[in-house]
PQR file with spaces between the fields and no chain letter, atoms N, CA, C, O and H, PARSE charges and radii, in Angstrom:
ATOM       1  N    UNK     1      -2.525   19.247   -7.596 -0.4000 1.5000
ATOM       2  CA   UNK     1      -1.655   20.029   -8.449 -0.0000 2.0000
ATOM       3  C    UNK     1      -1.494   21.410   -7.821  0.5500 1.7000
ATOM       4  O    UNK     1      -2.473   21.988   -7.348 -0.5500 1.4000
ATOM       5  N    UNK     2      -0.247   21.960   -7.810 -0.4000 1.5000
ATOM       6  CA   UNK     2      -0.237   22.908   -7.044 -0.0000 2.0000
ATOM       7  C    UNK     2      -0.259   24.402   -8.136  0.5500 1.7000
ATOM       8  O    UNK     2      -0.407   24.387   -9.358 -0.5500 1.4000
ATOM       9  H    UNK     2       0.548   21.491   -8.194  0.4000 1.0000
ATOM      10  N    UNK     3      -0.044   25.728   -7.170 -0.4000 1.5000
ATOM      11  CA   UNK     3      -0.539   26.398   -7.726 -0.0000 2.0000
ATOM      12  C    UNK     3       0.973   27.004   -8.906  0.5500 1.7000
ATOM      13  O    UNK     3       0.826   27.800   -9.833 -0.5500 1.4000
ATOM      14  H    UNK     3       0.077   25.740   -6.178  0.4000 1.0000
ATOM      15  N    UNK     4       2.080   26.461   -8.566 -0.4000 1.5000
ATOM      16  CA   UNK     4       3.276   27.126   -9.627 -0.0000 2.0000
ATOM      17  C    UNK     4       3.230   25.924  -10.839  0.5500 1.7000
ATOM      18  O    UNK     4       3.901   26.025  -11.867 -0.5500 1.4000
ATOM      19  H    UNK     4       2.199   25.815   -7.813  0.4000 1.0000
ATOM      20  N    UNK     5       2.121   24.503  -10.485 -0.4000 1.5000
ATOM      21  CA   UNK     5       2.465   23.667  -11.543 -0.0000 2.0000
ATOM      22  C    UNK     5       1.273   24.350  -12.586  0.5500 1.7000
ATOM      23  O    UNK     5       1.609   24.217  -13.763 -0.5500 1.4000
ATOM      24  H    UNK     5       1.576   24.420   -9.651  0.4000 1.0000
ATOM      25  N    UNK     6       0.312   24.861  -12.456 -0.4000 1.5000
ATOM      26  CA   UNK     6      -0.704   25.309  -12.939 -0.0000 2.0000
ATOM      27  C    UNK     6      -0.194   26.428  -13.970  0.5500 1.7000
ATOM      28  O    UNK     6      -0.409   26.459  -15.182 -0.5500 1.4000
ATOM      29  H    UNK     6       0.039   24.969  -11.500  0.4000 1.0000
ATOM      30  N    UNK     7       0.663   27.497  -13.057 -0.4000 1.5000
ATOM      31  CA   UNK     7       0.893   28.708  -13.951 -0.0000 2.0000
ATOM      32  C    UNK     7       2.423   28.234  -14.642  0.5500 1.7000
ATOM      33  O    UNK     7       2.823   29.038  -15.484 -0.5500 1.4000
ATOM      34  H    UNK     7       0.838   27.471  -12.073  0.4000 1.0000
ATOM      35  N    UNK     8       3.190   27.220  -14.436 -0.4000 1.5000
ATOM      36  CA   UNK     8       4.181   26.817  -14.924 -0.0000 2.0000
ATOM      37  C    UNK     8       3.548   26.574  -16.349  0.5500 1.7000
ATOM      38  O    UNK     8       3.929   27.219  -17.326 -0.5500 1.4000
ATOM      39  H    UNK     8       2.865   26.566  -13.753  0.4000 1.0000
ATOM      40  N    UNK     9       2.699   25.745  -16.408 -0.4000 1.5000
ATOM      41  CA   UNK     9       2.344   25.068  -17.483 -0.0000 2.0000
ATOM      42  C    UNK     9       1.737   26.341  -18.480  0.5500 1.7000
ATOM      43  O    UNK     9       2.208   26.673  -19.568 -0.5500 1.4000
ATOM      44  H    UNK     9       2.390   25.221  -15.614  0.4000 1.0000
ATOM      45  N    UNK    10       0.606   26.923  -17.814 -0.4000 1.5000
ATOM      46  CA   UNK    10       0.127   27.963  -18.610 -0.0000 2.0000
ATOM      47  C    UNK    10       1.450   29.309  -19.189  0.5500 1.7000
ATOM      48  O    UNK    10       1.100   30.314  -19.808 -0.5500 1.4000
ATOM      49  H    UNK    10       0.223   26.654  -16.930  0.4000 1.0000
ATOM      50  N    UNK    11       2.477   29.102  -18.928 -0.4000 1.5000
ATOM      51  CA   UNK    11       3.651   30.158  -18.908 -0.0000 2.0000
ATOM      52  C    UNK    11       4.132   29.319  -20.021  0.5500 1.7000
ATOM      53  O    UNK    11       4.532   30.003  -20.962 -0.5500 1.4000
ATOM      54  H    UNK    11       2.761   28.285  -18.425  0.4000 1.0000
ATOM      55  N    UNK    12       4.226   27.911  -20.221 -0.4000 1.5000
ATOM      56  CA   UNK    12       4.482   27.466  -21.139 -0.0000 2.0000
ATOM      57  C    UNK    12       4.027   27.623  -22.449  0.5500 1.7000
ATOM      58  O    UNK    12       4.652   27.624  -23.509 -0.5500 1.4000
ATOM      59  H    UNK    12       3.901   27.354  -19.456  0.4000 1.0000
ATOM      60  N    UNK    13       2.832   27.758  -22.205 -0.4000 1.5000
ATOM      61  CA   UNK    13       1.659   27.425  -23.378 -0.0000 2.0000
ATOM      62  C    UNK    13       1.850   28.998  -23.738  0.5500 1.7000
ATOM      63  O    UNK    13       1.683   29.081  -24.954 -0.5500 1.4000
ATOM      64  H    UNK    13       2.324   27.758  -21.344  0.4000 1.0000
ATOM      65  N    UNK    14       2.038   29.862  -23.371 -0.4000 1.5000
ATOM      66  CA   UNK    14       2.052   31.159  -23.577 -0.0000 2.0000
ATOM      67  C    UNK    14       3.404   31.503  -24.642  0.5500 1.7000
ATOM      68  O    UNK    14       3.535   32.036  -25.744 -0.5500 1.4000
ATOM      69  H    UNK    14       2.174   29.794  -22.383  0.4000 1.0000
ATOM      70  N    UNK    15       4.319   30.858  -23.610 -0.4000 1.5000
ATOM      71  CA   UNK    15       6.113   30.877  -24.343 -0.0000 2.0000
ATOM      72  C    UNK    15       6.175   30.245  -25.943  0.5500 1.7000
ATOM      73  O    UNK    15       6.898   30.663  -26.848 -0.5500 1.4000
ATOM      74  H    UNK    15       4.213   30.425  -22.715  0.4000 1.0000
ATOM      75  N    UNK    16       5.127   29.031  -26.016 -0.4000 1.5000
ATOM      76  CA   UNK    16       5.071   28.537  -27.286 -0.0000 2.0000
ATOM      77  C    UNK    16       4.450   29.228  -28.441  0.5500 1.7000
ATOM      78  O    UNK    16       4.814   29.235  -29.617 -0.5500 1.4000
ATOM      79  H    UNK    16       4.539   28.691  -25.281  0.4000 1.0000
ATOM      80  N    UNK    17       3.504   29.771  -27.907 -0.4000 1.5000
ATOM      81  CA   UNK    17       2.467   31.103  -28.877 -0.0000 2.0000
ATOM      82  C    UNK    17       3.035   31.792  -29.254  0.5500 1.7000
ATOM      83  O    UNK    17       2.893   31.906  -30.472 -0.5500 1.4000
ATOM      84  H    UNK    17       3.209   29.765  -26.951  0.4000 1.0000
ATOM      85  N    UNK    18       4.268   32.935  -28.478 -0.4000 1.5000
ATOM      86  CA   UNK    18       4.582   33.976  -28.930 -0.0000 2.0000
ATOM      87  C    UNK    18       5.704   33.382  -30.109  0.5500 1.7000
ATOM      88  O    UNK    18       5.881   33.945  -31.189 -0.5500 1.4000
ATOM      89  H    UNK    18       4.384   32.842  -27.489  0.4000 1.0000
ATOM      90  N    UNK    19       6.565   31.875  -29.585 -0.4000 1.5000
ATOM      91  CA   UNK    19       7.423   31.534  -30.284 -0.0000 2.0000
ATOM      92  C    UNK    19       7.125   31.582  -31.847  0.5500 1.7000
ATOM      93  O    UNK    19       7.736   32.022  -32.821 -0.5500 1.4000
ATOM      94  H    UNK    19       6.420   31.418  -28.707  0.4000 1.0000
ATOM      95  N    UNK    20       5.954   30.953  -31.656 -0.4000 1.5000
ATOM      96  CA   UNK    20       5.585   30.149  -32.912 -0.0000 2.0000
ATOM      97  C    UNK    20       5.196   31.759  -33.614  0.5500 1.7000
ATOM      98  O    UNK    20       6.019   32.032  -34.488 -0.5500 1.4000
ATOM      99  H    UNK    20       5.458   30.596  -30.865  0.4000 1.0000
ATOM     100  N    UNK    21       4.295   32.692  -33.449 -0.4000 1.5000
ATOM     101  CA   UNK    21       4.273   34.185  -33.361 -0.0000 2.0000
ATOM     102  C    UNK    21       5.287   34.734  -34.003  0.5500 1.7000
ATOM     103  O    UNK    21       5.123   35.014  -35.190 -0.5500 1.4000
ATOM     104  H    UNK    21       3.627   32.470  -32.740  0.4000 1.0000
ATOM     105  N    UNK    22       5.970   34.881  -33.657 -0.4000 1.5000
ATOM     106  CA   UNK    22       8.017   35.223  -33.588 -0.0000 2.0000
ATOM     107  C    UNK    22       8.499   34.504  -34.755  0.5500 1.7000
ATOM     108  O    UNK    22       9.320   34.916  -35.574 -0.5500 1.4000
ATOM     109  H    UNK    22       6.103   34.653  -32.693  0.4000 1.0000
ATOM     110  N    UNK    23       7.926   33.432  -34.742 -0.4000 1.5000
ATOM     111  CA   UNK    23       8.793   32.424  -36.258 -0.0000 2.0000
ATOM     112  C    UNK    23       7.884   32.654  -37.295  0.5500 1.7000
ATOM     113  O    UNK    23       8.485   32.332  -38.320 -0.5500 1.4000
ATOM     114  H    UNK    23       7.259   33.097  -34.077  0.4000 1.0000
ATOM     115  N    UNK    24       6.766   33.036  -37.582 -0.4000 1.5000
ATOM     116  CA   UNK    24       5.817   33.496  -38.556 -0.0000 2.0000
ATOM     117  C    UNK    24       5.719   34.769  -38.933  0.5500 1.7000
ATOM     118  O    UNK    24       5.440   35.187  -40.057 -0.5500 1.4000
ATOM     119  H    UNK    24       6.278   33.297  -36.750  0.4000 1.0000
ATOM     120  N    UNK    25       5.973   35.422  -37.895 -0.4000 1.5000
ATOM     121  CA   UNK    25       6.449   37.340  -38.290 -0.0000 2.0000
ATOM     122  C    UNK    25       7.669   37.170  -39.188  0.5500 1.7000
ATOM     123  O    UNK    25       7.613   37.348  -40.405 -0.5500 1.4000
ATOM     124  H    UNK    25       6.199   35.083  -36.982  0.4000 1.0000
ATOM     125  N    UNK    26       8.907   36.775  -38.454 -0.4000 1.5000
ATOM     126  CA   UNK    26      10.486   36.973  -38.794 -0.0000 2.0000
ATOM     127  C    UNK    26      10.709   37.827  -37.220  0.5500 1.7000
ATOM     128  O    UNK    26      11.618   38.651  -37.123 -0.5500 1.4000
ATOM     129  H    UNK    26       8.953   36.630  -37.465  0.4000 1.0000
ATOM     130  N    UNK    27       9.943   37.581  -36.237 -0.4000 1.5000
ATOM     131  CA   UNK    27      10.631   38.971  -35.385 -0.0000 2.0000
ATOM     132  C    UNK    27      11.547   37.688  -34.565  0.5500 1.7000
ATOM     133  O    UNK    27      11.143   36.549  -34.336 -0.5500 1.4000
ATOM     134  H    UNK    27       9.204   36.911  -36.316  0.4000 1.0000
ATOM     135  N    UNK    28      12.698   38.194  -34.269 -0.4000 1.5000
ATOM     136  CA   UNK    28      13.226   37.386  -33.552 -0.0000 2.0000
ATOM     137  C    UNK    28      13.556   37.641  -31.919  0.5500 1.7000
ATOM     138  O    UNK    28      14.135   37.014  -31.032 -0.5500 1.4000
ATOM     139  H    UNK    28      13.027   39.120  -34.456  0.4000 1.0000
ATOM     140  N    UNK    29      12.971   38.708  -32.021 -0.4000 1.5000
ATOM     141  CA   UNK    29      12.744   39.230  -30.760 -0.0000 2.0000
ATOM     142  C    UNK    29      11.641   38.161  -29.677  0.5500 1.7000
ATOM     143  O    UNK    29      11.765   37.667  -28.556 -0.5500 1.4000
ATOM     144  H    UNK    29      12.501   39.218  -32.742  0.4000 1.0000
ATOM     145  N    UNK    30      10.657   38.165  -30.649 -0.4000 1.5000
ATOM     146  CA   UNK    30       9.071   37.487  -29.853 -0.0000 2.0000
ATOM     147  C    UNK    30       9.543   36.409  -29.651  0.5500 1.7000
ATOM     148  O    UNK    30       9.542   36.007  -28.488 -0.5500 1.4000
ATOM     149  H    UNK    30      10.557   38.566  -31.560  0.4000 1.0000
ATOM     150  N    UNK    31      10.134   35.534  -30.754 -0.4000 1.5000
ATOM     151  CA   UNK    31      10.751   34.463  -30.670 -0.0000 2.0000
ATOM     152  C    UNK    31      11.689   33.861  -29.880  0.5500 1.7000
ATOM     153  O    UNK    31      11.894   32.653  -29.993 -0.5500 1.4000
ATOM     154  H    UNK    31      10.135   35.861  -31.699  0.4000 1.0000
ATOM     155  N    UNK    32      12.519   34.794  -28.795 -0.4000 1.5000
ATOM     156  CA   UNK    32      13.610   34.607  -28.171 -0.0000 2.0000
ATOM     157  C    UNK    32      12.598   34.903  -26.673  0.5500 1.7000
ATOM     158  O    UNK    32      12.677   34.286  -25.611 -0.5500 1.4000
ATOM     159  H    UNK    32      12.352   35.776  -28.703  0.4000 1.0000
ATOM     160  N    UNK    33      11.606   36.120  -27.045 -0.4000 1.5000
ATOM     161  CA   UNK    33      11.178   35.917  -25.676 -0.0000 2.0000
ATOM     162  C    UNK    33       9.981   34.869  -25.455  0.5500 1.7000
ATOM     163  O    UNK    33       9.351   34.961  -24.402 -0.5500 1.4000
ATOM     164  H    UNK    33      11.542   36.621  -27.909  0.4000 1.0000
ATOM     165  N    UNK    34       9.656   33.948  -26.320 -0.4000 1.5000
ATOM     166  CA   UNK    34       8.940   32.938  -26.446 -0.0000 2.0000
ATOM     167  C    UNK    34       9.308   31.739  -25.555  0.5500 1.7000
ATOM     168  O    UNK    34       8.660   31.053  -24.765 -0.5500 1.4000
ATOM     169  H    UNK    34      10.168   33.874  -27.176  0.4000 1.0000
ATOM     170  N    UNK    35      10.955   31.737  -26.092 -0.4000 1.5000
ATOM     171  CA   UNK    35      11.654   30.578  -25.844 -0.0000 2.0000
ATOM     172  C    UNK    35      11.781   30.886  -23.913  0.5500 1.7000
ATOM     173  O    UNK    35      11.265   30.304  -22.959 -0.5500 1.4000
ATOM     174  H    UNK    35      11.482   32.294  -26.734  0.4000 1.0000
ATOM     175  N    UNK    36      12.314   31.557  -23.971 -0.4000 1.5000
ATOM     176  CA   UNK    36      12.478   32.346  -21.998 -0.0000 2.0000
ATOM     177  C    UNK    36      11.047   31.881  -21.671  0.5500 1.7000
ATOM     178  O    UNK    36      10.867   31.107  -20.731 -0.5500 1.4000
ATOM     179  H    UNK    36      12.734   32.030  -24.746  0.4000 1.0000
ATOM     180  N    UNK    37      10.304   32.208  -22.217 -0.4000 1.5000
ATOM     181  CA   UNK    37       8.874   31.756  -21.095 -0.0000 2.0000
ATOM     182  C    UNK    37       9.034   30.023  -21.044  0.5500 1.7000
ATOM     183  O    UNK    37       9.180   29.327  -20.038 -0.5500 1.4000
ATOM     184  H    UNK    37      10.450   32.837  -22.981  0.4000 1.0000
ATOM     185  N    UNK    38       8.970   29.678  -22.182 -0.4000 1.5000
ATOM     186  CA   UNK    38       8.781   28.321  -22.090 -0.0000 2.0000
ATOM     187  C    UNK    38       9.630   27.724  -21.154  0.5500 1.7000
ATOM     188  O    UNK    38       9.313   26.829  -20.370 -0.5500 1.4000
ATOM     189  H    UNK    38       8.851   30.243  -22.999  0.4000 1.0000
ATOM     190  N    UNK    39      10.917   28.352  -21.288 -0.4000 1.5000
ATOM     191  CA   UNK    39      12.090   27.871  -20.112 -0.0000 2.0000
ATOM     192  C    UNK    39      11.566   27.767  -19.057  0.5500 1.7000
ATOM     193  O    UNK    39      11.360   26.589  -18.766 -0.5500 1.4000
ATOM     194  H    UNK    39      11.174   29.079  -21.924  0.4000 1.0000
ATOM     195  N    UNK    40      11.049   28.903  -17.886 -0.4000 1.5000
ATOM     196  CA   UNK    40      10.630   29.836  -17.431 -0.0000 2.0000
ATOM     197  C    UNK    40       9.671   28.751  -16.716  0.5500 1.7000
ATOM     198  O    UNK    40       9.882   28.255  -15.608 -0.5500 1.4000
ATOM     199  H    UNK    40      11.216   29.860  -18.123  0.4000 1.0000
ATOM     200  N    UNK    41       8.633   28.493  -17.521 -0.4000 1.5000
ATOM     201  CA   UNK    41       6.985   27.665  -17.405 -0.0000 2.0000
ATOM     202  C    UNK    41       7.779   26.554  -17.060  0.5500 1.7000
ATOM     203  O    UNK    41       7.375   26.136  -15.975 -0.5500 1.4000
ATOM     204  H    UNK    41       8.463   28.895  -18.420  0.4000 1.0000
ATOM     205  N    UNK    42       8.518   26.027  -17.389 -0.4000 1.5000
ATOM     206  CA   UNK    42       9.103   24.858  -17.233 -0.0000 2.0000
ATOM     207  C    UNK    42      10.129   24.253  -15.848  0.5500 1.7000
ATOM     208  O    UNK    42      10.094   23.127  -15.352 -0.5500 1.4000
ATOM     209  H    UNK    42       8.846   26.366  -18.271  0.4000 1.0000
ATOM     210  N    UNK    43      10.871   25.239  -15.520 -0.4000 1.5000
ATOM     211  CA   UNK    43      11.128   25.564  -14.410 -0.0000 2.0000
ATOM     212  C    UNK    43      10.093   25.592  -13.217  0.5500 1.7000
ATOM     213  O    UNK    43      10.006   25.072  -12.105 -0.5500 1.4000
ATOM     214  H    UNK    43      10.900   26.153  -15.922  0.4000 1.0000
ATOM     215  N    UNK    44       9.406   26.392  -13.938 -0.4000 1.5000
ATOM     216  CA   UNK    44       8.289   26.873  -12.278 -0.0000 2.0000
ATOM     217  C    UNK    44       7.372   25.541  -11.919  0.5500 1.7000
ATOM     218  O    UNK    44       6.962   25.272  -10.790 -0.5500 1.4000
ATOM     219  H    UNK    44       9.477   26.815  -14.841  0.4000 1.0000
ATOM     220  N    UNK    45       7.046   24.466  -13.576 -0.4000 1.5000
ATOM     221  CA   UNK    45       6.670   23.599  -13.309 -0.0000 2.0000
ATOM     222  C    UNK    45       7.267   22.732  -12.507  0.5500 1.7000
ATOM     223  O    UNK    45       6.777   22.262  -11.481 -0.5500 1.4000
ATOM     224  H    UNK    45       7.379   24.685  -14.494  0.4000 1.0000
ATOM     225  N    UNK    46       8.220   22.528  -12.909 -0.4000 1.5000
ATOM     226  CA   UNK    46       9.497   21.142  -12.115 -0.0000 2.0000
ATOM     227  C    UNK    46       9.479   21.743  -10.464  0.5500 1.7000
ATOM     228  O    UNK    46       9.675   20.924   -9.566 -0.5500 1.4000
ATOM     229  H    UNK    46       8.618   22.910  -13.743  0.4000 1.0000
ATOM     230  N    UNK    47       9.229   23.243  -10.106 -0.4000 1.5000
ATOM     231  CA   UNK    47       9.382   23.615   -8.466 -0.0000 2.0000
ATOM     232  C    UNK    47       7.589   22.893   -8.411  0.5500 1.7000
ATOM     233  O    UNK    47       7.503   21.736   -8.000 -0.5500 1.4000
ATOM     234  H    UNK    47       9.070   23.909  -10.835  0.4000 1.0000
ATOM     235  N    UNK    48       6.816   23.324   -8.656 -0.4000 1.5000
ATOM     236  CA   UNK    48       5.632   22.728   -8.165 -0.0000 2.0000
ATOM     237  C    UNK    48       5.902   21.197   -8.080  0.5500 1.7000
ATOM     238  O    UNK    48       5.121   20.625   -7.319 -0.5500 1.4000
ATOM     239  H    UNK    48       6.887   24.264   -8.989  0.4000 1.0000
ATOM     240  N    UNK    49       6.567   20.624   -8.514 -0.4000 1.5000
ATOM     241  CA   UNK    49       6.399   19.331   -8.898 -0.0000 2.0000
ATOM     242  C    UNK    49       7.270   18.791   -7.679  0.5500 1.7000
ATOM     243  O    UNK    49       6.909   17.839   -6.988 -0.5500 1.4000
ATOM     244  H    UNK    49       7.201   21.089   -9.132  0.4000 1.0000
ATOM     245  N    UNK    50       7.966   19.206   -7.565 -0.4000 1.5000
ATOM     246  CA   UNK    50       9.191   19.548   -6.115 -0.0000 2.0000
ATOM     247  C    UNK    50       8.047   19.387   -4.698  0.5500 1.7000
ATOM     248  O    UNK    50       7.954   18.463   -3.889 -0.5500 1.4000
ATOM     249  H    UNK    50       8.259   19.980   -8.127  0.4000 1.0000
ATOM     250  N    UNK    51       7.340   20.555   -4.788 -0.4000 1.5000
ATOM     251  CA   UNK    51       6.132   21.050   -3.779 -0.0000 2.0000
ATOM     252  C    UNK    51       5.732   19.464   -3.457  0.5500 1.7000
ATOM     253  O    UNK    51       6.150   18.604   -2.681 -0.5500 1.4000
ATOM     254  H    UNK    51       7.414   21.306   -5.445  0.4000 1.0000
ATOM     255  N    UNK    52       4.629   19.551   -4.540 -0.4000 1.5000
ATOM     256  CA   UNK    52       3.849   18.219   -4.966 -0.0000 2.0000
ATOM     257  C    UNK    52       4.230   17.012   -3.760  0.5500 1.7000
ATOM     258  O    UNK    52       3.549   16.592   -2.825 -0.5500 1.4000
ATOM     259  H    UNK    52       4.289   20.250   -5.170  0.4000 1.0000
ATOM     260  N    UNK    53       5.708   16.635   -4.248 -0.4000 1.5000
ATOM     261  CA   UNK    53       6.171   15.405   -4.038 -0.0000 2.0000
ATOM     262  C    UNK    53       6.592   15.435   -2.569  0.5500 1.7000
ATOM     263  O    UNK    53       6.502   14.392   -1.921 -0.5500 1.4000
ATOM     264  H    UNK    53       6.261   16.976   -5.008  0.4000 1.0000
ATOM     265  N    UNK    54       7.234   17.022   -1.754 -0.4000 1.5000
ATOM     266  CA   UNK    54       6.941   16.776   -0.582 -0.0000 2.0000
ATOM     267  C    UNK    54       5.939   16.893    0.406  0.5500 1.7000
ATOM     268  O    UNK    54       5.997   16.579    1.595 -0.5500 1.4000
ATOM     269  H    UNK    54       7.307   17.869   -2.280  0.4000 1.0000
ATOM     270  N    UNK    55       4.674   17.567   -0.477 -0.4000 1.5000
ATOM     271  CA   UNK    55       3.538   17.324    0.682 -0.0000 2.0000
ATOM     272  C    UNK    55       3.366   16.328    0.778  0.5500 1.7000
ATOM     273  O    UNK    55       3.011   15.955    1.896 -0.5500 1.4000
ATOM     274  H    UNK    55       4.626   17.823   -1.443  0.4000 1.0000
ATOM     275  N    UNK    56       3.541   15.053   -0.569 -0.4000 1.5000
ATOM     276  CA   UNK    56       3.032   14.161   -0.241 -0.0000 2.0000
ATOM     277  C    UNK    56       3.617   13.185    0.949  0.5500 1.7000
ATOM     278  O    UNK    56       2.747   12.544    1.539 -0.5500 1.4000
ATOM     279  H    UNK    56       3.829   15.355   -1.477  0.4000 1.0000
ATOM     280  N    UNK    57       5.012   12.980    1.390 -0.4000 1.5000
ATOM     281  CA   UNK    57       5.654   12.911    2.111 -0.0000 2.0000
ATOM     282  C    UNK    57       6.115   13.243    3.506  0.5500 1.7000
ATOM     283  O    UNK    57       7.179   12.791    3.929 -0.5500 1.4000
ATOM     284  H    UNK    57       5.719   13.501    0.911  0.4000 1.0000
């Protein structure tokens, strides 16, 4: 597992906290920047995953 699938994922888990954060305040601020991380984590995951598949190759 490489090292952008690692912090992809943890960027995720982060993006979901503040979301969920953000939807329990009313701030819709936290909430919007919740959603961007998760994007974000998700992205960086799918490039590790990219990585991944051509070292193995």
């Amino acid at each position: 597992m490489s090292k952008d699938r690692i912090e992809g994922s943890a960027k995720q888990a982060q993006g979901a906290v503040k979301e969920m954060a953000g939807k329990l305040t009313g701030d819709a601020k936290l909430q919007a920047e919740g959603k961007a991380d998760k994007i974000e984590g998700k992205v960086q995951n799918a490039v590790g995953g990219v990585k991944d598949a051509a070292k193995k190759h």
